[in-house]
C-alpha positions, 0 to 999 in steps of 0.5 A, spaced: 475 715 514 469 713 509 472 707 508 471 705 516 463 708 515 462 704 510 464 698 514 461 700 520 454 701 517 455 695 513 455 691 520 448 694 522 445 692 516 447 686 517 444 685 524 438 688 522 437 684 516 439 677 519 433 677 524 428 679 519 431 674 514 430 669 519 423 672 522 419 671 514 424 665 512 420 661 519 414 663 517 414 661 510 416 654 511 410 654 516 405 657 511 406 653 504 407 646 508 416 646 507 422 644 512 424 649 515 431 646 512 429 646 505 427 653 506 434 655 509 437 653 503 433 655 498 432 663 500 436 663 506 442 661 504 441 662 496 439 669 498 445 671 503 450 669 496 447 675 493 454 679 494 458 673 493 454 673 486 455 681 485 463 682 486 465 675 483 461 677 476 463 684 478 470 682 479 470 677 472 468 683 468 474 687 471 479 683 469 481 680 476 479 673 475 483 672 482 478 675 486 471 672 483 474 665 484 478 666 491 471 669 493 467 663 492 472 658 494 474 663 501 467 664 502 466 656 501 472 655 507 469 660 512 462 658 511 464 651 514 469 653 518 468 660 521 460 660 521 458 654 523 464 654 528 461 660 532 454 657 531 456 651 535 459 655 540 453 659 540 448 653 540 451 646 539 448 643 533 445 635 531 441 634 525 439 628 522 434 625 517 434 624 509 434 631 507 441 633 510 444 627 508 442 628 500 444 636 500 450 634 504 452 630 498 450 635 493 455 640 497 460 635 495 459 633 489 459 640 487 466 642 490 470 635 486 466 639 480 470 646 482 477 642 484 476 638 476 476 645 474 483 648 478 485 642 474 483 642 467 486 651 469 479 653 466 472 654 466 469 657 461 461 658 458 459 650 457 462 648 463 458 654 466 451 652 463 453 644 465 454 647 473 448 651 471 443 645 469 444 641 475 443 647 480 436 647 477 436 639 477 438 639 485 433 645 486 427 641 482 429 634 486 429 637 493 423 641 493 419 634 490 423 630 496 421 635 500 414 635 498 413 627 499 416 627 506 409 630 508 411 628 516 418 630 516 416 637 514 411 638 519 415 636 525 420 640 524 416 646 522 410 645 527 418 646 532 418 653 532 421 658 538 416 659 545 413 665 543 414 666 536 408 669 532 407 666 526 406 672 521 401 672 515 404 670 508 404 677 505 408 680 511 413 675 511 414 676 504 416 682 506 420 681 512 424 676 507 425 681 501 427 687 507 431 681 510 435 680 504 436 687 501 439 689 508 444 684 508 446 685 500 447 693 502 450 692 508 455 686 504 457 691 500 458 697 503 463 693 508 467 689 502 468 696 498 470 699 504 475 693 506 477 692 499 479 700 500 484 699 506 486 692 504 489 696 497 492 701 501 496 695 505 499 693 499 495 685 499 494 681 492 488 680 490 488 673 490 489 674 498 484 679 498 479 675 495 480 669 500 480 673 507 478 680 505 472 679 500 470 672 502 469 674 510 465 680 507 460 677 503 459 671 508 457 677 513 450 675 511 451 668 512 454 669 519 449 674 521 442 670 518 446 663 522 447 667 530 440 669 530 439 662 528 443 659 533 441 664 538 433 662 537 437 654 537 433 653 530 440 647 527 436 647 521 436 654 519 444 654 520 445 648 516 440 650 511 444 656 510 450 653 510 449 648 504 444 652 500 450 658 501 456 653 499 452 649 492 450 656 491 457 659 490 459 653 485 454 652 482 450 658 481 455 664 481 461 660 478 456 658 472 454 664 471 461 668 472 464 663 467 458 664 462 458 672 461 466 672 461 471 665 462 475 665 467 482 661 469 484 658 475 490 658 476 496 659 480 495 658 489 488 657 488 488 652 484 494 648 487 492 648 494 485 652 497 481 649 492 483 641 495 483 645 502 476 647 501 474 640 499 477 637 504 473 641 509 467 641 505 468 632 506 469 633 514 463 637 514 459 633 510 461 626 514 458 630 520 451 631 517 452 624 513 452 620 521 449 626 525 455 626 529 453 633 534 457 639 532 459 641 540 462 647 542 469 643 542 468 642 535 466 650 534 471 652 537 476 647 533 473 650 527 475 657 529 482 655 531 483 651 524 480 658 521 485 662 524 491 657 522 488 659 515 489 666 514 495 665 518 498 662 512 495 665 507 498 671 509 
């Protein structure tokens, strides 16, 4: 019964701290001159992989080196598949331009990095502090892009909803920070109380930290990206999505491996990572030629998801 509690009030604060999240993230982009999609990245979609950073270091200490991979990697295919899936359902999404398509190649990239580890079957501190130095290089040279395309920044964040009140620096500051510490809390009050009742199914970690526990710390993606959807704000999604799956390599893989190594080995390595990359390289396609993501898609997306956790368990 406290398991369920947990969960259900890790539901709640995930609602509620989507919509404040995306409430303080617009305002910001509109007040400091940035995209809308450059500022989903970095504190939408960084954000929101708090509680992929949480349980995957918590899991490294432990010992349980299936979960705090199985994490990152299930976390990565249900971004893409699951998320962004519901939210072209909800709200077909296009997105063009230069920005997208750089991110996109960066998501990529560090995806094929995450694959050369499986292979190599390690990865340890120096692997972790090379990941960790180009996550700070993507950062440094995204915001400098950004800050060039002066034109292209000013289009997308004078396009905000009909009606929406653009809220001073210091409230959406506040909004932000709340938004984020809503949906870290909530996260992990769902996880570890999904985590509870899953161990008393008898699962085995590794599936446990691809379906369980990758589901559970993306709920702040998935909610952040619905209201997103619902207020048809594309850039907010995508942003969200890709910051979240650089983040989730290149962030709380480097420093995971920093504080303890960690092997990759076993399923994961031998098939969920190249299936990651493979959606990952689809998805990317999409962004690079801006093909529309419809409904169909979405919907094709869910159906894959589906077939995937059909065959992990």
């Amino acid at each position: 019964m406290i398991d369920i509690l947990m969960i259900v009030a890790g539901l709640v604060l995930l609602f509620f701290g989507g919509e404040g999240l995306i409430k303080g993230a617009v305002s910001l982009a509109r007040t400091f001159g940035m995209s809308r999609l450059l500022v989903s990245a970095l504190i939408v979609g960084f954000g929101t992989s708090m509680p992929e950073m949480t349980v995957s270091v918590g899991a490294a200490l432990k010992g349980s080196s299936e979960i705090a991979v199985g994490n990152v990697v299930g976390s990565n295919i249900a971004n893409i598949l699951l998320i962004v899936g519901i939210a072209a359902i909800i709200f077909p999404i296009l997105l063009k331009g230069q920005a997208v398509r750089r991110d996109a190649g960066v998501m990529v990239a560090a995806s094929i990095v995450l694959c050369a580890l499986a292979l190599y079957g390690t990865l340890g501190f120096a692997a972790g502090l090379l990941m960790f130095v180009g996550l700070v290089a993507y950062l440094i040279w995204s915001y400098r892009h950004d800050q060039k395309n002066v034109r292209n920044t000013t289009d997308l964040t004078i396009d905000d909803i009909d009606g929406e009140k653009h809220l001073p620096a210091t409230i959406a500051s506040l909004y932000t920070v709340a938004g984020l510490g809503l949906l870290v809390g909530g996260a992990y009050l769902l996880v570890e109380g999904a985590i509870a009742l899953a161990r008393d199914f008898g699962l085995s970690e590794a599936v446990i930290g691809l379906t369980i526990v990758a589901i559970g710390t993306s709920l702040p993606e998935l909610a952040t990206s619905v209201v997103a959807a619902i207020r048809k704000q594309g850039d907010m999604i995508i942003g969200n999505i890709i910051g979240s799956c650089i983040f989730n390599i290149l962030a709380i893989l480097s420093i995971t491996g920093m504080i303890k190594a960690i092997p990759i080995t076993g399923h994961i390595a031998a098939y969920d990572v190249w299936i990651m990359l493979a959606i990952t390289i689809i998805f990317a396609a999409f962004l690079w030629f801006g093909i529309r993501i419809g409904r169909r898609a979405g919907l094709a997306m869910l159906l894959l998801y589906s077939g995937y956790m059909v065959w992990l368990y």
